[in-house]
ZAMIZA-305683 format. One record per residue: residue number from 0; x, y, z of N, C-alpha, C, O in turn. Coordinates in nm, 2 decimals. Example, Ala and Ser with C-alpha at 12.3 -4.5 7.8 and 13.67 -1.06 7.14 Angstrom:
<nodes>
i:0; n.x:1.32; n.y:-0.57; n.z:0.78; ca.x:1.23; ca.y:-0.45; ca.z:0.78; c.x:1.32; c.y:-0.33; c.z:0.78; o.x:1.42; o.y:-0.33; o.z:0.85
i:1; n.x:1.28; n.y:-0.22; n.z:0.71; ca.x:1.37; ca.y:-0.11; ca.z:0.71; c.x:1.29; c.y:0.00; c.z:0.79; o.x:1.34; o.y:0.11; o.z:0.80
</nodes>
This chain:
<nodes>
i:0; n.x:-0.28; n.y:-2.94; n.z:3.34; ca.x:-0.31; ca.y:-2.80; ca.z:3.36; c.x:-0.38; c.y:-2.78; c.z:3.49; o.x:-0.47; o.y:-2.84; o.z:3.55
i:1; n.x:-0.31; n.y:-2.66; n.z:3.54; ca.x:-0.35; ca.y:-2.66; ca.z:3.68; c.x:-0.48; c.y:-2.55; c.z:3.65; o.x:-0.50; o.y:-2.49; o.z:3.54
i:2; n.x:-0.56; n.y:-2.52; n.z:3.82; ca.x:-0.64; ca.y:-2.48; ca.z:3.78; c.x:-0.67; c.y:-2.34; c.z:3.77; o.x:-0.78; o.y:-2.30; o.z:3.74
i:3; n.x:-0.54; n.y:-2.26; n.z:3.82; ca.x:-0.54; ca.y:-2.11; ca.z:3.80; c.x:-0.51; c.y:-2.11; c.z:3.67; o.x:-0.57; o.y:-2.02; o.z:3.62
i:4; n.x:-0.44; n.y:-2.19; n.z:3.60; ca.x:-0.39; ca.y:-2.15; ca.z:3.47; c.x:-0.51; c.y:-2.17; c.z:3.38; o.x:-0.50; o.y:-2.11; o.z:3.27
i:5; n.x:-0.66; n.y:-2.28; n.z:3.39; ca.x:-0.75; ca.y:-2.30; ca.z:3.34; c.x:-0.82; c.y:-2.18; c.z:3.34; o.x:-0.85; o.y:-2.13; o.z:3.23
i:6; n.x:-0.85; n.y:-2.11; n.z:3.47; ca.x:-0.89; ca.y:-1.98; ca.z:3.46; c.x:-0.86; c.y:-1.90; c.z:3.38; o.x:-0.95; o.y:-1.84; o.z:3.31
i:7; n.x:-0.70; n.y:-1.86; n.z:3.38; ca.x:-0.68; ca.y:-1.79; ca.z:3.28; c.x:-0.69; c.y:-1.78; c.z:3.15; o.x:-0.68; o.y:-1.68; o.z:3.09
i:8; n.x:-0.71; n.y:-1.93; n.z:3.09; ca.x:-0.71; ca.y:-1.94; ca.z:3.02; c.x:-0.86; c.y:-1.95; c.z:2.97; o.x:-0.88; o.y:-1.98; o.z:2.86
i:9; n.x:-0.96; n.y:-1.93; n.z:3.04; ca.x:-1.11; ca.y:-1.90; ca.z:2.96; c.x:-1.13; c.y:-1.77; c.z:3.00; o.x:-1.21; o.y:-1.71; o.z:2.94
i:10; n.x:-1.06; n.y:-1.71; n.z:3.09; ca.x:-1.10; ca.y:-1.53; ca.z:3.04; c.x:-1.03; c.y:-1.48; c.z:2.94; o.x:-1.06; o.y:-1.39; o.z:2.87
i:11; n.x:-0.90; n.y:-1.55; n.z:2.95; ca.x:-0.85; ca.y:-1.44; ca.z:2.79; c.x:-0.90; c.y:-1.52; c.z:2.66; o.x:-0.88; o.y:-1.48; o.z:2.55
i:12; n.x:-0.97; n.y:-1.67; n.z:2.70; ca.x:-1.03; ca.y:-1.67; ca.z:2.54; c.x:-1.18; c.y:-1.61; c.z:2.57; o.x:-1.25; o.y:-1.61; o.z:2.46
i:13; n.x:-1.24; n.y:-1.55; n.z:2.67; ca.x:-1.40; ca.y:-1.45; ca.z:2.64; c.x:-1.33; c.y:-1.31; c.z:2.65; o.x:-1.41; o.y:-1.22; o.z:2.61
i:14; n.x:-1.19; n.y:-1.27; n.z:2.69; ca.x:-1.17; ca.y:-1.13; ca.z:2.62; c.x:-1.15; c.y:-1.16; c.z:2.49; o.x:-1.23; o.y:-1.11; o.z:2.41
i:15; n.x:-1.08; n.y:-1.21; n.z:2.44; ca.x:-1.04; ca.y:-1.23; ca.z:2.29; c.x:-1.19; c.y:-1.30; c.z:2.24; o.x:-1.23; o.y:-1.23; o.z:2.15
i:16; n.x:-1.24; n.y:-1.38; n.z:2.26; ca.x:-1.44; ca.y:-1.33; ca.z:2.22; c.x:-1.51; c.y:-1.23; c.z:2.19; o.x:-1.58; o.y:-1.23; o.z:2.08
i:17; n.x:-1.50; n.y:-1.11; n.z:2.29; ca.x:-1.57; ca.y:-1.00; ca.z:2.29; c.x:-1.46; c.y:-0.92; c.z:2.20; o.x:-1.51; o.y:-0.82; o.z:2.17
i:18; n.x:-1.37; n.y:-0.94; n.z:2.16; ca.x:-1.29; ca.y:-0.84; ca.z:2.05; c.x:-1.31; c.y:-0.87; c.z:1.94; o.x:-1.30; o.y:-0.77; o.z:1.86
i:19; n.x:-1.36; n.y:-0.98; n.z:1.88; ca.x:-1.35; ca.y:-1.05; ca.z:1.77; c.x:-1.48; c.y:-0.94; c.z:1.72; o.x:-1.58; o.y:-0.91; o.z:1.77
i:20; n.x:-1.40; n.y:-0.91; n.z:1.60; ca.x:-1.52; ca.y:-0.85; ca.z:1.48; c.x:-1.62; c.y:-0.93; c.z:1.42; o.x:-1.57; o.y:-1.01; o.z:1.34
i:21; n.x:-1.77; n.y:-0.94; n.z:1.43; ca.x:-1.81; ca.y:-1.08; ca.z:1.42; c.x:-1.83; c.y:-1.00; c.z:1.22; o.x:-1.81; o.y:-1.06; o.z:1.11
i:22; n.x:-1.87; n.y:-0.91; n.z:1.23; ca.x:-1.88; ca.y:-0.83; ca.z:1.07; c.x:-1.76; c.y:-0.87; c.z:1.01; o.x:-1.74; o.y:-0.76; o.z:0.97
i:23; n.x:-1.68; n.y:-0.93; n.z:0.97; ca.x:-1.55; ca.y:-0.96; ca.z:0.85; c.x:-1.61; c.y:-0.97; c.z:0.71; o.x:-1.55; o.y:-0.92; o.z:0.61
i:24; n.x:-1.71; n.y:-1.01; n.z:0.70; ca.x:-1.78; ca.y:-1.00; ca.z:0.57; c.x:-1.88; c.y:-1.02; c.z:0.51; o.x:-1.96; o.y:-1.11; o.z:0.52
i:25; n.x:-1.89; n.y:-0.92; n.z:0.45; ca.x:-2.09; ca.y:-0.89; ca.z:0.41; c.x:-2.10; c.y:-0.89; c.z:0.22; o.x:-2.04; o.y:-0.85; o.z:0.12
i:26; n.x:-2.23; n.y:-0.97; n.z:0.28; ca.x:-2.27; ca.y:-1.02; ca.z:0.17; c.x:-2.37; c.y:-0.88; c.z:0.06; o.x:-2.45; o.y:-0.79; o.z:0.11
i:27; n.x:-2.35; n.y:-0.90; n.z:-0.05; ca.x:-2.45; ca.y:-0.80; ca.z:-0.08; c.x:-2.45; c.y:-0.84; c.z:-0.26; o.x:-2.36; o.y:-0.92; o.z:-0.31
i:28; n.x:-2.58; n.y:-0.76; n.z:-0.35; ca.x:-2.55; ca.y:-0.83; ca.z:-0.43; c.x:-2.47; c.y:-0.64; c.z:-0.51; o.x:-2.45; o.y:-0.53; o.z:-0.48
i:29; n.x:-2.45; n.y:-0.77; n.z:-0.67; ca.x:-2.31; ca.y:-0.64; ca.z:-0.73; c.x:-2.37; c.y:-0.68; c.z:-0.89; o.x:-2.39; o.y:-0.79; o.z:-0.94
i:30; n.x:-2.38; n.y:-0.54; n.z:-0.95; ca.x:-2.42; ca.y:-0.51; ca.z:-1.13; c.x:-2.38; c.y:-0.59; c.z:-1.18; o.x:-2.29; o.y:-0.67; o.z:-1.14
i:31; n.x:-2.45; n.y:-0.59; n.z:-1.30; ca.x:-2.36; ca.y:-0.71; ca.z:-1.39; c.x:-2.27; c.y:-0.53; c.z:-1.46; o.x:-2.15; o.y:-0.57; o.z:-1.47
i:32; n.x:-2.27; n.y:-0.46; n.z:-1.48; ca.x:-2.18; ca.y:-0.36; ca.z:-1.51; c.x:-2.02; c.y:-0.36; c.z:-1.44; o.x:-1.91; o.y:-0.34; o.z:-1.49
i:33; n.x:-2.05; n.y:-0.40; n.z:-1.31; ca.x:-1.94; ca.y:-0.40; ca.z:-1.22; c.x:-1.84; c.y:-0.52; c.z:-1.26; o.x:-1.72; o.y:-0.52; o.z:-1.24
i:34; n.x:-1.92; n.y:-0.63; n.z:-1.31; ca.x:-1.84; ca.y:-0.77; ca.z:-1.34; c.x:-1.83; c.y:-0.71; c.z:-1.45; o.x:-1.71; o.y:-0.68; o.z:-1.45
i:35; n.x:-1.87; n.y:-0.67; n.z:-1.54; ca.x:-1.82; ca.y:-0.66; ca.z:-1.69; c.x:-1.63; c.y:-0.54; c.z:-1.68; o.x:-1.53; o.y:-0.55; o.z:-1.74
i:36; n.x:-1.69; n.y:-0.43; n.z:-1.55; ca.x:-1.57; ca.y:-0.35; ca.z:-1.59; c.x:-1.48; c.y:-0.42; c.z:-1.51; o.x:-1.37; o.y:-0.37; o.z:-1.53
i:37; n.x:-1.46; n.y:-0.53; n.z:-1.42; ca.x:-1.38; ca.y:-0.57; ca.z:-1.36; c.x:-1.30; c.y:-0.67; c.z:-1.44; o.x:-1.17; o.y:-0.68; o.z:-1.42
i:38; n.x:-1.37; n.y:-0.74; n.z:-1.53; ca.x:-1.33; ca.y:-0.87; ca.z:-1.63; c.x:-1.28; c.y:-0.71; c.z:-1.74; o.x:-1.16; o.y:-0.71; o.z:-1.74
i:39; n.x:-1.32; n.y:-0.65; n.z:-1.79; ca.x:-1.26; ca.y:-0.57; ca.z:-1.92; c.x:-1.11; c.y:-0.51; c.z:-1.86; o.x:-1.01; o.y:-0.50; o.z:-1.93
i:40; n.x:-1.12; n.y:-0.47; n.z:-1.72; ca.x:-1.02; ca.y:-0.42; ca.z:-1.63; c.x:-0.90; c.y:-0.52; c.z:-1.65; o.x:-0.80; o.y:-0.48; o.z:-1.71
i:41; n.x:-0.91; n.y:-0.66; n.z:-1.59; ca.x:-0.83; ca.y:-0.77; ca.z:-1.60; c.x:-0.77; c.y:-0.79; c.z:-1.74; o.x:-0.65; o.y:-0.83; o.z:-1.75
i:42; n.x:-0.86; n.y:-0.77; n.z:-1.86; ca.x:-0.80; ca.y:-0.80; ca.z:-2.01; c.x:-0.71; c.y:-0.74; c.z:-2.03; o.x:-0.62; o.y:-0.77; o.z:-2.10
i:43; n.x:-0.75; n.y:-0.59; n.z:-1.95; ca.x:-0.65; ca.y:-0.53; ca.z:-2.03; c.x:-0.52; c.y:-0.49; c.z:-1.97; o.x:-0.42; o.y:-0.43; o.z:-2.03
i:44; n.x:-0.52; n.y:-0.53; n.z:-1.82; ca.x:-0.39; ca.y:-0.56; ca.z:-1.75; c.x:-0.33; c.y:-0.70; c.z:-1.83; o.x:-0.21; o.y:-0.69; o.z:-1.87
i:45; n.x:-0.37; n.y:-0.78; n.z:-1.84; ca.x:-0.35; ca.y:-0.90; ca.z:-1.91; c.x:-0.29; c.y:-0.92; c.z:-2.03; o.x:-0.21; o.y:-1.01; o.z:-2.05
i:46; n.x:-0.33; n.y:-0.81; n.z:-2.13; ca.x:-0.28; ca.y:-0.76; ca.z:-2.25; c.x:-0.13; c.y:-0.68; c.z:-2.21; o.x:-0.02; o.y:-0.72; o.z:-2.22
i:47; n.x:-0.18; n.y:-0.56; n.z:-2.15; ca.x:-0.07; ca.y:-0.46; ca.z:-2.15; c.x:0.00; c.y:-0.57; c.z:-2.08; o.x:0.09; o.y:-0.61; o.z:-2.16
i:48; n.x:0.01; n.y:-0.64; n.z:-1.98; ca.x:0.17; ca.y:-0.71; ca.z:-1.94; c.x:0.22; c.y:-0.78; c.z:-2.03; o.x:0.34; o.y:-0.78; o.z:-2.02
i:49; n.x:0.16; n.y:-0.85; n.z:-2.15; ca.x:0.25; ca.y:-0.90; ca.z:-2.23; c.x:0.28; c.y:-0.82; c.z:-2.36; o.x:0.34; o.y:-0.87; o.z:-2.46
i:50; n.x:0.24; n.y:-0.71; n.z:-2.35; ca.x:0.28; ca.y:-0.63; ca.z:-2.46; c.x:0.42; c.y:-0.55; c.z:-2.38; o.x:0.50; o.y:-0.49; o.z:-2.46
i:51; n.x:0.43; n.y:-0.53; n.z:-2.24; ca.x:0.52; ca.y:-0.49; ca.z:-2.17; c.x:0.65; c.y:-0.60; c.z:-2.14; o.x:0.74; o.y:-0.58; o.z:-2.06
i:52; n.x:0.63; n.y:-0.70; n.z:-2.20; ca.x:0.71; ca.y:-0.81; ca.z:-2.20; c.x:0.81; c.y:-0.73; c.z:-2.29; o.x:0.78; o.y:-0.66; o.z:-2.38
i:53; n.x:0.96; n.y:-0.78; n.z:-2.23; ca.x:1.06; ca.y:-0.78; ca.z:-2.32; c.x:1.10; c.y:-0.83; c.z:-2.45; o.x:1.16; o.y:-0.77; o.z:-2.54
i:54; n.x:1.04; n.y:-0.97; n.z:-2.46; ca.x:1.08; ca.y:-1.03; ca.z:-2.56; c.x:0.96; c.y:-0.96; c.z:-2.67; o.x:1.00; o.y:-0.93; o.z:-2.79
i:55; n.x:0.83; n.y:-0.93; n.z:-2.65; ca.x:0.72; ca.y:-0.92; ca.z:-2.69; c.x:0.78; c.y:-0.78; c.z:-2.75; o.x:0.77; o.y:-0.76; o.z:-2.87
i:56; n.x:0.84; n.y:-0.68; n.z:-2.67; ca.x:0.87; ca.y:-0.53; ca.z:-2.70; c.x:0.98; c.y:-0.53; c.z:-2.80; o.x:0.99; o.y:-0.43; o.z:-2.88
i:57; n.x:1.07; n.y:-0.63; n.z:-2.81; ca.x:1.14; ca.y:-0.67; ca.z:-2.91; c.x:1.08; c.y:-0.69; c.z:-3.01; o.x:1.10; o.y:-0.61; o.z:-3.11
i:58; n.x:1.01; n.y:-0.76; n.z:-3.01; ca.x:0.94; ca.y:-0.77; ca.z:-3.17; c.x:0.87; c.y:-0.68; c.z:-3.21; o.x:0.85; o.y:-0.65; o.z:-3.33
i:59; n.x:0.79; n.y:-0.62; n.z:-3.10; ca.x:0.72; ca.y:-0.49; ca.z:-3.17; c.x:0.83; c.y:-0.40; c.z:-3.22; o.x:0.82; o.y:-0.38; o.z:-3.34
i:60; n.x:0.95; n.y:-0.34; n.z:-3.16; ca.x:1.04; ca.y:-0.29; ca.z:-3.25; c.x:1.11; c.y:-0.28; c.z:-3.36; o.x:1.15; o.y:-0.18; o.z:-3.43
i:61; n.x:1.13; n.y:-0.48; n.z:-3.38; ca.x:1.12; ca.y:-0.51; ca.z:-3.49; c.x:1.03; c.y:-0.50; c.z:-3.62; o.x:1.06; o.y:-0.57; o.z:-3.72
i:62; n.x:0.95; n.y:-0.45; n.z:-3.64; ca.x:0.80; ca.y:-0.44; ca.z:-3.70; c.x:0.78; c.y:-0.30; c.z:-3.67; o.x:0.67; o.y:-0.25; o.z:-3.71
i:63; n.x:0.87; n.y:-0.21; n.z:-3.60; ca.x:0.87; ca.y:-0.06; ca.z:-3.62; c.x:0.77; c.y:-0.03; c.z:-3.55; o.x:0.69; o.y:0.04; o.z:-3.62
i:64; n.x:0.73; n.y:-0.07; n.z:-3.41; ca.x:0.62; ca.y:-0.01; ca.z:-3.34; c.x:0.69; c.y:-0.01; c.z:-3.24; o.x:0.75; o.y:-0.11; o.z:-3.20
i:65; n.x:0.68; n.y:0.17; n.z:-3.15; ca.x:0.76; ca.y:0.17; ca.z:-3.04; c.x:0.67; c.y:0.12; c.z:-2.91; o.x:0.55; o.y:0.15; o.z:-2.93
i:66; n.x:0.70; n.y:0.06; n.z:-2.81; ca.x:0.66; ca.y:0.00; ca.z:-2.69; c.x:0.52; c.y:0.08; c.z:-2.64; o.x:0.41; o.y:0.02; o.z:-2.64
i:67; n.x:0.53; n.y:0.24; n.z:-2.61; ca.x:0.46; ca.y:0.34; ca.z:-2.55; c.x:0.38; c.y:0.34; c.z:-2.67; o.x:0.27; o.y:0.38; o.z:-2.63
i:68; n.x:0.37; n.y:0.31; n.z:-2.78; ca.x:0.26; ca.y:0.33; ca.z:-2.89; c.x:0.17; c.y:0.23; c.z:-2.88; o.x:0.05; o.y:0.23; o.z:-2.86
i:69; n.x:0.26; n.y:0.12; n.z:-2.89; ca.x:0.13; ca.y:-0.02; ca.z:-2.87; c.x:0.06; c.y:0.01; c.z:-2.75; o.x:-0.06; o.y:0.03; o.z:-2.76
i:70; n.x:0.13; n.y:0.01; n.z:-2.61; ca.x:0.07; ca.y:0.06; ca.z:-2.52; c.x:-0.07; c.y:0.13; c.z:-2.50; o.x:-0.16; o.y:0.11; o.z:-2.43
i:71; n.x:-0.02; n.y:0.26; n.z:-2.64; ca.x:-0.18; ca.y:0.35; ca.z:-2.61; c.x:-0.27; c.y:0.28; c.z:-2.71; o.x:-0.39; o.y:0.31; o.z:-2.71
i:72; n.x:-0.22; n.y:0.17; n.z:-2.83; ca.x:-0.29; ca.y:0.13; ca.z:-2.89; c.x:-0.37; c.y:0.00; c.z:-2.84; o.x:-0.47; o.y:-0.04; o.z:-2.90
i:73; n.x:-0.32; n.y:-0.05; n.z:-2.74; ca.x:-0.40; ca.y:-0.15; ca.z:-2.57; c.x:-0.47; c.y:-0.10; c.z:-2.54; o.x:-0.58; o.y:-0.15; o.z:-2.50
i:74; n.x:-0.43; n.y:0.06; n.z:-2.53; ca.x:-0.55; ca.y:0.13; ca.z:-2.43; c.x:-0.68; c.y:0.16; c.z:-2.48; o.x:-0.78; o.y:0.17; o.z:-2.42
i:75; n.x:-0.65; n.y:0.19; n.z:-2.66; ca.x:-0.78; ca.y:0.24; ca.z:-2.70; c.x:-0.84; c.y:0.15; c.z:-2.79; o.x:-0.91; o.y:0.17; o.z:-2.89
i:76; n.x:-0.81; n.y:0.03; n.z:-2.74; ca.x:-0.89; ca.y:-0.12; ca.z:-2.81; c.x:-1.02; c.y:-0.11; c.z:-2.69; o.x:-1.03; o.y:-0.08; o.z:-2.57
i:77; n.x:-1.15; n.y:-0.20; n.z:-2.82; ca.x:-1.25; ca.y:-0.22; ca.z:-2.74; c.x:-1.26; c.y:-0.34; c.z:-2.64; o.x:-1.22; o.y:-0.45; o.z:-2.69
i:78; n.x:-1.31; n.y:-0.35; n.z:-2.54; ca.x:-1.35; ca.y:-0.43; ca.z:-2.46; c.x:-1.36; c.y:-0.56; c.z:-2.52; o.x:-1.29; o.y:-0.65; o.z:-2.47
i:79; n.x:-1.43; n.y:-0.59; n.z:-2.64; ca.x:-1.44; ca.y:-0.71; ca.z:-2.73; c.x:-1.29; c.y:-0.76; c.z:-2.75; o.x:-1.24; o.y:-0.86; o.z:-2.70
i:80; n.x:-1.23; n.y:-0.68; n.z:-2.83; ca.x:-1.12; ca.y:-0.69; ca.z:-2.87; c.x:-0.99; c.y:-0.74; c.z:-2.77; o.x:-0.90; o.y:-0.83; o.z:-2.78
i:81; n.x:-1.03; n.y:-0.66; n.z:-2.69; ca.x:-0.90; ca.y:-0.71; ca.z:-2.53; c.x:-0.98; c.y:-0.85; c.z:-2.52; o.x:-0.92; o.y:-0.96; o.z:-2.54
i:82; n.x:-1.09; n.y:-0.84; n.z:-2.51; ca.x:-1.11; ca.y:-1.01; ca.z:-2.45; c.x:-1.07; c.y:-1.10; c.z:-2.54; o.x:-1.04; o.y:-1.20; o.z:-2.48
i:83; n.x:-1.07; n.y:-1.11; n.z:-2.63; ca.x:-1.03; ca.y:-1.17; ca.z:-2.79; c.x:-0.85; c.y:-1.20; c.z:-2.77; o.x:-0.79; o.y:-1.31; o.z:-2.76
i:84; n.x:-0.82; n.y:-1.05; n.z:-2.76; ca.x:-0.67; ca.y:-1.13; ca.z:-2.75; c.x:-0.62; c.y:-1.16; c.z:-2.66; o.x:-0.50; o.y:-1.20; o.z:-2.67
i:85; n.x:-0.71; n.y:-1.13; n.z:-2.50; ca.x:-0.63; ca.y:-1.20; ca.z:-2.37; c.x:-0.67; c.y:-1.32; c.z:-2.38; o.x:-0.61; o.y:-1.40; o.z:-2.31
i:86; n.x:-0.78; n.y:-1.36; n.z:-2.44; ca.x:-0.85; ca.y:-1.48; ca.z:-2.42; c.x:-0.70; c.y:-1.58; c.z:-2.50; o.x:-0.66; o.y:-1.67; o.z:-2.43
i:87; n.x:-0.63; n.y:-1.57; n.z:-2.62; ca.x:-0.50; ca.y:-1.63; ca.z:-2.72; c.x:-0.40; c.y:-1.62; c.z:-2.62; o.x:-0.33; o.y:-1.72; o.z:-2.60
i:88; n.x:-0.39; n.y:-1.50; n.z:-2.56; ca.x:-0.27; ca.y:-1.54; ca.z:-2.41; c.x:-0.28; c.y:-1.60; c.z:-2.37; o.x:-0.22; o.y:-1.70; o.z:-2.39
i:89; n.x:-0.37; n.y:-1.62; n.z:-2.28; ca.x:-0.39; ca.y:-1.73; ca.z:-2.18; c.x:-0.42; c.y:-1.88; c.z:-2.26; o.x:-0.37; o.y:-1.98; o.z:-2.21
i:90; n.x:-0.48; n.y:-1.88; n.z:-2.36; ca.x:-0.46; ca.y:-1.99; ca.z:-2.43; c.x:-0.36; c.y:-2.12; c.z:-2.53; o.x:-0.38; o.y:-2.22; o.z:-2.60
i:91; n.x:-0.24; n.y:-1.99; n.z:-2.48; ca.x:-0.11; ca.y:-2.03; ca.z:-2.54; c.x:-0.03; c.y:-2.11; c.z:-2.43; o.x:-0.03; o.y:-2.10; o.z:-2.31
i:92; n.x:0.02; n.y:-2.18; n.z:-2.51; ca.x:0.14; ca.y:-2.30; ca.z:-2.36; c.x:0.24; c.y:-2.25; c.z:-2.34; o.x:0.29; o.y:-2.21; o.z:-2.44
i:93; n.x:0.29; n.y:-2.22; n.z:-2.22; ca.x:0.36; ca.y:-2.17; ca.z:-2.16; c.x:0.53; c.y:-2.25; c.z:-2.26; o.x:0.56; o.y:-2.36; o.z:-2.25
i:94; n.x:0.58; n.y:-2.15; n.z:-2.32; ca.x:0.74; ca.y:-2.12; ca.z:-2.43; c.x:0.70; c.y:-2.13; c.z:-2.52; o.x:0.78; o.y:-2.17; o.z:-2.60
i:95; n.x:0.57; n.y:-2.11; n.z:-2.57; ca.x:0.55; ca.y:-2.14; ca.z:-2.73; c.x:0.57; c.y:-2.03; c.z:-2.81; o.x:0.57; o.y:-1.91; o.z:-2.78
i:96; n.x:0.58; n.y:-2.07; n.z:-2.93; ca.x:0.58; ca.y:-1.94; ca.z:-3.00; c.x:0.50; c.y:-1.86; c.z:-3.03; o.x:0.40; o.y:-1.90; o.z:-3.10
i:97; n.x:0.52; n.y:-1.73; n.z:-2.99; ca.x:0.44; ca.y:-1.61; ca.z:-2.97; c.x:0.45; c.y:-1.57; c.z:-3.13; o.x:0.41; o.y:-1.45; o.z:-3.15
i:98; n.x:0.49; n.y:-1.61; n.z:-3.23; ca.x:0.48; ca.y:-1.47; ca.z:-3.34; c.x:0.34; c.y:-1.48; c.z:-3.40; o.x:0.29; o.y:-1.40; o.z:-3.47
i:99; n.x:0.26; n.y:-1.61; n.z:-3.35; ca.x:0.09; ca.y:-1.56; ca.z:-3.45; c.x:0.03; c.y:-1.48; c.z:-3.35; o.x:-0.07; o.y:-1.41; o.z:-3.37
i:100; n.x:0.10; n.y:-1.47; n.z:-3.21; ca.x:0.01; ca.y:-1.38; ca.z:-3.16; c.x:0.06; c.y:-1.28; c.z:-3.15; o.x:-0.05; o.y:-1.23; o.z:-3.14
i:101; n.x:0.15; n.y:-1.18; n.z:-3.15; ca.x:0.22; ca.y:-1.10; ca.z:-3.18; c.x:0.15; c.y:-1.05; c.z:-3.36; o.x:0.11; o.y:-0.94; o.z:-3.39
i:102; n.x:0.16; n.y:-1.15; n.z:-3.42; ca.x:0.08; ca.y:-1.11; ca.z:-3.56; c.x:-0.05; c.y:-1.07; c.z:-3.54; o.x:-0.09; o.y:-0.97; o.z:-3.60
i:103; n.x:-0.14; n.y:-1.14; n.z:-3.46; ca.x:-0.28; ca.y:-1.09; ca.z:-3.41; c.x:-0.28; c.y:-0.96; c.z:-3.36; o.x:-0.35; o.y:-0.87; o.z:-3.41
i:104; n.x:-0.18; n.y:-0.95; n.z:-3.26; ca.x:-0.19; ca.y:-0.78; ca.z:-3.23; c.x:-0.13; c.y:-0.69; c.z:-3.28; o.x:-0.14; o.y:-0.58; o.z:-3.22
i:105; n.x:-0.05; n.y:-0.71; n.z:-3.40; ca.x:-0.02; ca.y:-0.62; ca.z:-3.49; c.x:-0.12; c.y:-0.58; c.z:-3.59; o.x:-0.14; o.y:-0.46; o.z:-3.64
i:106; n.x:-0.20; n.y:-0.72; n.z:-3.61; ca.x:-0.30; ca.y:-0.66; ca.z:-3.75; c.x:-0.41; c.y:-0.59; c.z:-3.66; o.x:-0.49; o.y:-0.51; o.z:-3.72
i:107; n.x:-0.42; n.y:-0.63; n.z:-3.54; ca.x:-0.51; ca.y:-0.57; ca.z:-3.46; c.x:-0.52; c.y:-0.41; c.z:-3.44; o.x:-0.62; o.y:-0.34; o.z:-3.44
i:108; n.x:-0.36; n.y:-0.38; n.z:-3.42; ca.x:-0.35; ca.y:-0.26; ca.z:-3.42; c.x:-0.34; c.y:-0.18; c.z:-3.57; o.x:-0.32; o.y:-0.06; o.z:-3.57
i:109; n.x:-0.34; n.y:-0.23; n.z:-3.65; ca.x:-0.30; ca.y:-0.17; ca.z:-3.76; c.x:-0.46; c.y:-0.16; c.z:-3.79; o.x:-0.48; o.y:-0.05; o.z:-3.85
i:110; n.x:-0.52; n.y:-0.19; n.z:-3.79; ca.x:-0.69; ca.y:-0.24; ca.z:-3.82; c.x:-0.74; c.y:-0.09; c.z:-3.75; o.x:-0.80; o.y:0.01; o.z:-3.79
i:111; n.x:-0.69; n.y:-0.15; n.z:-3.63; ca.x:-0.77; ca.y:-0.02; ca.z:-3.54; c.x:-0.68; c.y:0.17; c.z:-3.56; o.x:-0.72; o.y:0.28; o.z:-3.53
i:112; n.x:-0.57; n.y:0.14; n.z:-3.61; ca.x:-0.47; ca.y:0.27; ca.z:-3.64; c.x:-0.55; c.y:0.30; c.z:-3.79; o.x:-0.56; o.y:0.43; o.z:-3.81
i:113; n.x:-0.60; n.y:0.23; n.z:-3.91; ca.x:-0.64; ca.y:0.27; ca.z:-4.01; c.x:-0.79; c.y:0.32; c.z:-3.96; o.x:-0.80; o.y:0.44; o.z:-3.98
i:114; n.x:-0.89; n.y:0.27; n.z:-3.92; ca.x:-1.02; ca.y:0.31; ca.z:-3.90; c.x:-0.99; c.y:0.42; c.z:-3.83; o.x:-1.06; o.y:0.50; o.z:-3.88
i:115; n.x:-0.91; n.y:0.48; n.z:-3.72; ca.x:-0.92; ca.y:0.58; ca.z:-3.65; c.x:-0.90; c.y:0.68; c.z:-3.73; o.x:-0.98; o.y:0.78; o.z:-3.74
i:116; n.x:-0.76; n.y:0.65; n.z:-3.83; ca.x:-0.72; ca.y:0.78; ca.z:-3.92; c.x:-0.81; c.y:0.81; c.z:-4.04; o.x:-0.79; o.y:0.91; o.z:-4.11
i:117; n.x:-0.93; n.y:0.73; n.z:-4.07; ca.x:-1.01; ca.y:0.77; ca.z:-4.18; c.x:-1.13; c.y:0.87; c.z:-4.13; o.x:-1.22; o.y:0.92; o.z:-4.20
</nodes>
């Protein structure tokens, strides 16, 4: 390396220095409210994708519940509840058979469709 090129090459690494954002990330602290709606948030993304599963939408049809119903019956499950049954998703092996869980969220919803209607 010659030595004009040395030159150049330590001022454009102190311009590219002085550009550098040294702020990228700040620390601060965060609610336990905020973790709770973030984790209740994820359950229930977690839930609805596998009730939006095809094979999963299949069987609810079969069992006479349309896709968009279970859906809003995902939505108006409690917090407890989503965590309960994302916690059986994720704790299932990947091709196994889904009908006890599919039965969990059926009686789940049927549980929660009788208490609302009384």
């Amino acid at each position: 390396m010659n030595r004009v090129s040395k030159a150049v090459m330590c001022q454009l690494l102190i311009v590219l220095m002085a550009w550098t954002p040294f702020n990228l990330a700040q620390a601060g602290m965060i609610g336990t409210d905020q973790v709770v709606a973030s984790a209740a948030q994820a359950d229930r993304a977690a839930v609805l994708g596998f009730v939006s599963r095809a094979d999963v939408a299949g069987q609810l049809q079969s069992f006479g519940i349309d896709a968009a119903t279970a859906k809003d019956r995902v939505a108006a499950m409690t917090d407890q509840e989503l965590r309960y049954i994302a916690g059986r998703i994720g704790s299932m092996p990947a091709g196994a058979n889904h009908t006890g869980l599919v039965a969990v969220i059926i009686i789940v919803l049927i549980f929660w469709w009788y208490t609302t209607k009384a």
